[in-house]
N, C-alpha and C positions, 0 to 999 in steps of 0.2 A: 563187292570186292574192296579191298585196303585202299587207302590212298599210296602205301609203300607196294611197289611191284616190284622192285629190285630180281628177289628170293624166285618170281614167275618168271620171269625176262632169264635168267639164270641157265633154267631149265630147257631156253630153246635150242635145239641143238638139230636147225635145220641147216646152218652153214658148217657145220663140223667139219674142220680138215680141210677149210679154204686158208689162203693165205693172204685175201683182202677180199674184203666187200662190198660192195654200192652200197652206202647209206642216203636216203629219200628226204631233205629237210623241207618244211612248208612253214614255216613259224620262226622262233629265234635264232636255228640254225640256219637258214639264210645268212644272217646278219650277224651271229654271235659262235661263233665255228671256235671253241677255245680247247679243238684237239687234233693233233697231227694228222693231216691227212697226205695221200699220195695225189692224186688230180682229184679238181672238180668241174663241174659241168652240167649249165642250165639243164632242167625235164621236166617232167611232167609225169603225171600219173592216171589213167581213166578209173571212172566213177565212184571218185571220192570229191568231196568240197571243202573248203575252209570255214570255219565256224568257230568266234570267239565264245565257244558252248562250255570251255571248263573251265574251272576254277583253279585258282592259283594260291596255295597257302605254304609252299616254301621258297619263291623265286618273287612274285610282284604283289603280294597280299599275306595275310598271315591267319590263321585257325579262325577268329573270328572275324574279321576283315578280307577274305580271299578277294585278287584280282580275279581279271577274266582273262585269258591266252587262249591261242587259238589248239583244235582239234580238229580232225577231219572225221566227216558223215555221208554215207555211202547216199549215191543221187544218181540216175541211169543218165548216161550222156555227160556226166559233167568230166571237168579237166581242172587237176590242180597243179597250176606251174609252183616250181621252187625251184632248188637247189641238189644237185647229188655228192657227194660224196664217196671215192674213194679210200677206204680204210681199211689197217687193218685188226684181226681180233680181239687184239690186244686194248682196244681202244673202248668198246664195248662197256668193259669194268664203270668208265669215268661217266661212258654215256647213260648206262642203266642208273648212275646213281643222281643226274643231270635229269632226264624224264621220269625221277620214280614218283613223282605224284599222279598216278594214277594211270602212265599210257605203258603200253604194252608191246612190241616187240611182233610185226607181222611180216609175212615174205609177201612183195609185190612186184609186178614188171613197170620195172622206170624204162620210160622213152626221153634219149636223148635229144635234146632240142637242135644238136646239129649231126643226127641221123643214127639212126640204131637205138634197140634197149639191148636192159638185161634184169635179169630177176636181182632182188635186193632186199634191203630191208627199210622199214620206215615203223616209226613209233607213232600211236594212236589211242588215245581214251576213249574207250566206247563211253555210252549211255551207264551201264554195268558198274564204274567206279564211282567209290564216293564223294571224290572230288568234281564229279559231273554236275554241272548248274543248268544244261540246258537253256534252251531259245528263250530268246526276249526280244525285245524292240534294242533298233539296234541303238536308239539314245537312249534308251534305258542302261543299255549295256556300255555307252560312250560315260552315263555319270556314273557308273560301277567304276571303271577305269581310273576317272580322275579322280575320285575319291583312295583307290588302291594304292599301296607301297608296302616292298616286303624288302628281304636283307640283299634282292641282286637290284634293288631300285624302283621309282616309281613305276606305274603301270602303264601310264602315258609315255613313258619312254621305251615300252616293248610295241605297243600300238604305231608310233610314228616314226620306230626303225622299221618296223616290220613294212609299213605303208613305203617309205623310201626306198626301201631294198627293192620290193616288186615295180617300182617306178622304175629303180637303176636295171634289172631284167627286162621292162617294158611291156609286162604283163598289167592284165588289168583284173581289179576284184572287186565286185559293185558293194561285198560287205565290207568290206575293210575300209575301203574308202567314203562309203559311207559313216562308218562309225565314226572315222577320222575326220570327217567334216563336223560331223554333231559336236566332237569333243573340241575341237576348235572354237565354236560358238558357243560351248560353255564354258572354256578359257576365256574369249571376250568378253563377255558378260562379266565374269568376275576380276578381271583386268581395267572393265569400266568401272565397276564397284569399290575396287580398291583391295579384294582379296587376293589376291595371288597377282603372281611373277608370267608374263607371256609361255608359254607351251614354247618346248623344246626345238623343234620344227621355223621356230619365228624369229631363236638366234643366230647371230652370225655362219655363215655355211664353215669359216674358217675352225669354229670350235668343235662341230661336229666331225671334222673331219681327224684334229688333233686324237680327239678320243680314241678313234679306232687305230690310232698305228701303235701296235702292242705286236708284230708279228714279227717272226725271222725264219728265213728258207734254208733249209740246213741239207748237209748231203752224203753220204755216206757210199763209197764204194763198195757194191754188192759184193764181190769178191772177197773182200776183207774180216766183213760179219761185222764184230763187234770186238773185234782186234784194234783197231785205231780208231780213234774218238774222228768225230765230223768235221766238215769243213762248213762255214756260214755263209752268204751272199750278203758280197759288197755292192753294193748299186753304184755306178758309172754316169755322170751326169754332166752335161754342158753347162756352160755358165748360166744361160738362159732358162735352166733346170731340166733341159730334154734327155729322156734316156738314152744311153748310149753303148749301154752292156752292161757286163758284171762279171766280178771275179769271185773267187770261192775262198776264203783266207782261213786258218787255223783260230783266229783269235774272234772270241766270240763277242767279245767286250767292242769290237771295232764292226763289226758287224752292220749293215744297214736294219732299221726298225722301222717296220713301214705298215702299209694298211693293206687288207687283203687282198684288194684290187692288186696293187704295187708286186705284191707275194705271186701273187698268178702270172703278172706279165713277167718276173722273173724266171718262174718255170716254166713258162712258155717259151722264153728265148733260151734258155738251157737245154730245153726238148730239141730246139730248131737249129742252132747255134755251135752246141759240140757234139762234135764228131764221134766220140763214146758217149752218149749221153745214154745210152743204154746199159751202160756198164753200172750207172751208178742210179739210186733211190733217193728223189728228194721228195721234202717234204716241208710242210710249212708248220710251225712250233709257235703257241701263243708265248709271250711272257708272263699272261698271268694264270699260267697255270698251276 
């Protein structure tokens, strides 16, 4: 099979005629979510596993140089926690062109990590694509890593968000953090040597965090359609920085830009807070889209 799957993904049309869908992230959508969504919410999935098994030649590696990201590989008994996704199918387009190196487009039942599933979708490269590397040791596959970089950035900095994010869930992955140890200690090593700059994970928590606030919560009254433009969320804060609410304002430019932590606790207190809040659809909108 192509490394481009786009044109196959295209073709599924087993959600036809829904008007939003569970999407299942286990990999950079965790951490890297740069598409409108309606709610999200920790799950899980039975007897699939994570595995930094495929390759990567348009996001953290390139044709000759591919990184390694992770793919899921069927295991009887196993459990992969991530992330879900509310969306709707409109969104698909960005996503199919975001996973086309090689994964494909399956229907699976997510279970909610705070009670219920539902069938959905989730993207996976089997063994079948050409961009499939298959198993190695996992420091073999920690110095593939540190050696990788492609046009969305180093490969060690998909490895140790990915590692973070399933910390910030409280889940645990004996590969990934594995790998993440290896690649650590060949940071070290060449940090003793005098070749490289300390691994991402070892600067200040402050800079990590700047990075991700690229987000705004937007909102639209269902009623209206697509008659009047949105309204954006202002965050509300005490002097001491504590939240304290939030208002919806016209102007976008005024807007609060925050991290998607920050975006969730917003529509969580919009969910709980007003009184119509079912009248209206929010959602959360990257800026660098």
């Amino acid at each position: 099979m192509s490394h481009n799957t786009i044109a196959i993904n295209q073709r599924m049309d087993k959600f036809d005629g829904h008007h939003e869908v569970w999407l299942f992230g286990y990999g950079s959508l965790i951490f890297k979510a740069d598409f409108p969504y309606l709610r999200r919410r920790p799950a899980s999935i039975g007897g699939w596993t994570r595995r930094f098994w495929q390759g990567s030649h348009d996001h953290r590696g390139t044709e000759t140089a591919p990184g390694r990201v992770v793919t899921l590989v069927p295991e009887d008994g196993a459990v992969c926690h991530g992330m879900a996704y509310l969306v709707t199918p409109e969104e698909f387009a960005h996503l199919d062109h975001r996973e086309k190196n090689g994964y494909l487009r399956l229907a699976i039942d997510i279970v909610f990590d705070d009670g219920g599933s539902e069938e959905g979708l989730v993207y996976i490269a089997t063994h079948e694509n050409a961009a499939f590397l298959g198993p190695a040791t996992e420091r073999e596959i920690a110095a593939q890593i540190a050696a990788a970089r492609g046009p969305s950035g180093p490969n060690s900095e998909y490895l140790l968000e990915l590692a973070k994010a399933l910390r910030a869930l409280g889940k645990d992955d004996a590969h990934v953090y594995a790998i993440e140890r290896h690649l650590e200690e060949l940071s070290r090593d060449q940090v003793a040597a005098g070749l490289t700059m300390p691994p991402a994970s070892h600067l200040p928590e402050t800079v990590m965090d700047t990075k991700d606030q690229r987000y705004l919560v937007q909102q639209n009254k269902i009623a209206d359609g697509d008659k009047k433009p949105p309204v954006f969320a202002r965050v509300m804060r005490s002097k001491e920085g504590k939240f304290e609410g939030v208002s919806f304002i016209k102007n976008k430019e005024k807007a609060t830009v925050m991290t998607v932590a920050e975006a969730q606790e917003v529509i969580d207190w919009a969910a709980s807070k007003k009184s119509n809040a079912k009248e209206y659809a929010t959602k959360v909108i990257c800026l660098e889209q």
